[in-house]
Structures are given as C-alpha cells and as structure tokens.
N, C-alpha and C positions, 0 to 999 in steps of 0.2 A: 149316471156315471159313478163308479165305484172310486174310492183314493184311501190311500193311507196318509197323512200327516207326521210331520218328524220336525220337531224342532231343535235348535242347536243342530243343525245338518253339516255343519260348516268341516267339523273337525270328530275327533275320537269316536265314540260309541256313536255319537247321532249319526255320523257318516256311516262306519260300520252298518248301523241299521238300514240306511237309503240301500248302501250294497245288498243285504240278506234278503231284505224286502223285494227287493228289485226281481230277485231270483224265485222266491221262494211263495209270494201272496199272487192271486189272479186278481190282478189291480189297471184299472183304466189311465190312472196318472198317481204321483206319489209327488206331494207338495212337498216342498224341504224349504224349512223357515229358519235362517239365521242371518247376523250382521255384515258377514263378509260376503258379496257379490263373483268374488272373480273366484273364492273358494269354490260357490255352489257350481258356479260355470262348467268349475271344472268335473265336479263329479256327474253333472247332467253328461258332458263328454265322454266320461269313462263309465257310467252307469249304465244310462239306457236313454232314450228318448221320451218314453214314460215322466220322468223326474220335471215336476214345475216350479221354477225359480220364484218364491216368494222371500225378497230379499228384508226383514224387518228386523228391527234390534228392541226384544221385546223387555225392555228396559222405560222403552216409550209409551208412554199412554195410547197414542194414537197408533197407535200397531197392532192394537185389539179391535178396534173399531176397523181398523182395514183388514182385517181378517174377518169380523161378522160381517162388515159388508161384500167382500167377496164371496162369502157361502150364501148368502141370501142371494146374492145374483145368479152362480152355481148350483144351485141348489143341489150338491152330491149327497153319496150315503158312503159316510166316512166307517170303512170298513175294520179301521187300525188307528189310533193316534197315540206316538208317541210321545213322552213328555220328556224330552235330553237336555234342553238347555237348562244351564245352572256351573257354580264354579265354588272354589272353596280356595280357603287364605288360612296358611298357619300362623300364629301366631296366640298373644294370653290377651286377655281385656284391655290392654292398655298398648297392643301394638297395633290396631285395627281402626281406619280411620271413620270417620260418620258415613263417608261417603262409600266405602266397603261396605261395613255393616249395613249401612239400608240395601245396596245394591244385591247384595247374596240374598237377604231376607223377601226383596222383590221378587229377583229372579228366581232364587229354588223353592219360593211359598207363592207368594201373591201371584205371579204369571199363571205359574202352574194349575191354579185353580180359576183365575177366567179364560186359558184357553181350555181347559178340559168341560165345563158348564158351559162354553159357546159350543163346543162342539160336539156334545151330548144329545141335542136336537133332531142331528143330522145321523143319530148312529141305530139301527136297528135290531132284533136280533141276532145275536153272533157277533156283535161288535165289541171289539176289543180293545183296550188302552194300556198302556202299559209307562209308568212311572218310572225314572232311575232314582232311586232311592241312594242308600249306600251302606255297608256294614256297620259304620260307625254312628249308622241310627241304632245301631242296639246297646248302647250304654251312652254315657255323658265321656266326653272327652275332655279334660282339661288339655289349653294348650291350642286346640283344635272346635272347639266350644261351640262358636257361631254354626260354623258349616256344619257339625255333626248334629248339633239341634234343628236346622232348618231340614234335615233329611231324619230326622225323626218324626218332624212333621209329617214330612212325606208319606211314610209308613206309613202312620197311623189313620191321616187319612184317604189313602188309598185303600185300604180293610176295611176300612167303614164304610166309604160309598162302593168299595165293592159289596156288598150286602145290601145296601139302598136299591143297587139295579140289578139286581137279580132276577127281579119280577120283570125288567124288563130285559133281561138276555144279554148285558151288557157285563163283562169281564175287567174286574180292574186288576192289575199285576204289578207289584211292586218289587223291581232287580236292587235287589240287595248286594255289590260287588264288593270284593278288598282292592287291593291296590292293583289296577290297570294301567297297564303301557299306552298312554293318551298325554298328551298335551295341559293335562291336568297340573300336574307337579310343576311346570313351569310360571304358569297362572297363581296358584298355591304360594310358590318360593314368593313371589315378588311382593315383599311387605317387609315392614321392619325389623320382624324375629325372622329370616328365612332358613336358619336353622331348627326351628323349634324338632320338626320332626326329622329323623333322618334314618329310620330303619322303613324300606319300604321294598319286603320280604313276607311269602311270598308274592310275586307279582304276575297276575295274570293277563291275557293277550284278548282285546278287546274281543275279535272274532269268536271268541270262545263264549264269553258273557253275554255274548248278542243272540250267538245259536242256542242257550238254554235258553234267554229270556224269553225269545222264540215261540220256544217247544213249549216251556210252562204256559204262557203264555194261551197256544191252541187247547191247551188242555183245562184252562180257566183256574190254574192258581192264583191264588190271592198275595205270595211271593215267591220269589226265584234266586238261591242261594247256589251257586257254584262255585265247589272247590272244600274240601275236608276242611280246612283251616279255616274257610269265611263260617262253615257250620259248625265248627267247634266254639269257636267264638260268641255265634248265636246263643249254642246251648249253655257254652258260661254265664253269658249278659242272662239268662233262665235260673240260672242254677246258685251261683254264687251272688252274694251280698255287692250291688254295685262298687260301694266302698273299695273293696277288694280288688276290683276289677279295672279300676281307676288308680289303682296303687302300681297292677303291674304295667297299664299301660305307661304311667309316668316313666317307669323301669326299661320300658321295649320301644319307647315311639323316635 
C-alpha cells in the first residue's frame, strides 16, 4: 500500500496539500493527522475517499506512539510525508506565556522530528518529505523571535538530512513561504502584543505555495521559495549584515 501522510490537515496549507495530493500523487490512501475530527471529516467529503482520518493532537506524547503503532500494523511505503503542523504568536519575550513557548517549540521542532524518523523506515527510493519551513527562518525576527527561530530550525535541519538520505533516495524539501492567506494570523494575533506585527503585504494564496512546493518537491530540491519578494528577502538575509536587516524589519513589520 502506497500513502502520503499530512499533518496539520485540518486547516491552510496542510489542507491545501490533502487537496493537491489528492489530484496530483498515484497514492492508495493519504492519512491526514490533525486535532479537529469533524474538520478532517469534512475534507475526506470534499476530497476523495482515498483520505484516512487519523484524528491526533500531536502536542501529546501518545500520538506518536499511535502512529508507530499503526505503521507497524500497516506496514505501507510512505510515498510523501508532509510536515504542516506548527503555529506562530506575535509578540517580544515578555508577551509569550511558558505555555506557548513550549507548545510552538514542540509542535514546529520536537513533533517534526519524531514523526519524520518514525516515518523514514517506511520510505523508499523516490520518497519524498517535504517540511513548511517559513521565510522568516532566514534572519532573526525581533518581536516575532520564538516562531521565526523554531522555523529556522526547520530549514536547517531539513538540508542536512536532506544530504544524510541521499544515499538512500529520499528528498527532504523545505517551503520557505511569506505571508499566506490561512488561518495563521488569527492563531498569531491571540496573545498579549496582538499588534506587534501589522504590515502583512505581499500576501500570497495558499494554492499557490502548495503547487510549487509540489513541483520542487518532484524535482528534489532541498527548498522551495515563491514569490520575487519571499526571494529577495532570501538574497538580503545572504547579502546584508543581519543587523541591518533586523533594523528595517523593526521599520516594516
């Protein structure tokens, strides 16, 4: 049995993805892992009949463990896994509760990396993974701090075990996006600074980020940048003194 894997299914880009995939991968089923139940319901509805509700809130320890144990009983060849759950909070060091800060550091580090090693086992050559990263791993955010370092994380190590499995055939892709029309920014606002940031221009349309991630994706880049602005940005956080670059953010965000 062939599957792709998507976590954070529930909403924005994970969704988007279950859609693209749906259409686009020659796949036996396509597991979608997030917290809300009557969310994924519904996209199994409007998807395909392909789509298998694994309903887990991978915040919980035991949500990993019911995921090895259902591949060990399945034993598929995980053709695709994405890694979409993750969430981000504006705000400075001092408007971020303990309870945020662990939970984002969880969710967009620590999950990320025991579901992509559980499911590394099951993937063989041509098997692809693909990371949401985010533009604002390419420099320090003040303001934005927390979430932009834990998708730094991300980046970097997704490039580096993209290079570990080479030998074995395996593609890591890391979508580096700017600001996406997704449910994000609502998640984001709800904290004690919910103004910290407020310029959130250009903005682009999840379907769009999904179909490069896609495309880079079959062709085994190691990232996926769309949009002149999320690459110019890139090529600044290259080129220019962070310092600098953290100055005009202060100025634009």
């Amino acid at each position: 049995m062939k599957i792709a894997i998507v976590t954070g299914a529930s909403s924005g880009l994970g969704k988007e993805f279950v859609k693209q995939i749906a259409l686009s991968e020659s796949l036996d089923q396509i597991w979608v892992i997030a917290r809300r139940y009557e969310r994924l319901k519904e996209i199994k509805q409007a998807v395909s009949p392909k789509v298998r509700l694994v309903p887990l809130d991978l915040l919980k320890k035991e949500s990993l463990t019911i995921i090895k144990e259902l591949l060990e009983k399945e034993k598929p060849e995980i053709k695709l896994l994405v890694n979409s759950s993750g969430f981000g909070k504006y705000g400075t060091y001092n408007d971020l509760s303990e309870q945020e800060i662990d939970n984002m550091i969880d969710l967009n580090c620590k999950s990320l990396i025991h579901i992509t090693y559980t499911c590394l086992p099951y993937m063989k050559d041509g098997g692809r993974v693909i990371m949401m990263g985010s533009s604002s791993a390419f420099q320090p955010l003040p303001e934005f701090n927390m979430y932009a370092s834990t998708k730094a994380f991300v980046v970097h190590f997704s490039r580096a075990l993209n290079v570990e499995l080479k030998k074995q055939g395996v593609s890591i892709t890391a979508v580096c996006p700017g600001y996406v029309r997704t449910e994000f920014f609502d998640v984001a606002r709800d904290t004690k600074n919910p103004d910290t940031c407020k310029n959130f221009k250009p903005l682009y349309e999840a379907d769009a980020v999904v179909k490069k991630a896609l495309k880079d994706s079959r062709k085994g880049k190691d990232m996926s940048v769309l949009g002149l602005h999320v690459k110019l940005l890139q090529l600044m956080s290259k080129l220019l003194p962070h310092r600098f670059v953290m100055n005009i953010w202060m100025k634009i965000k």
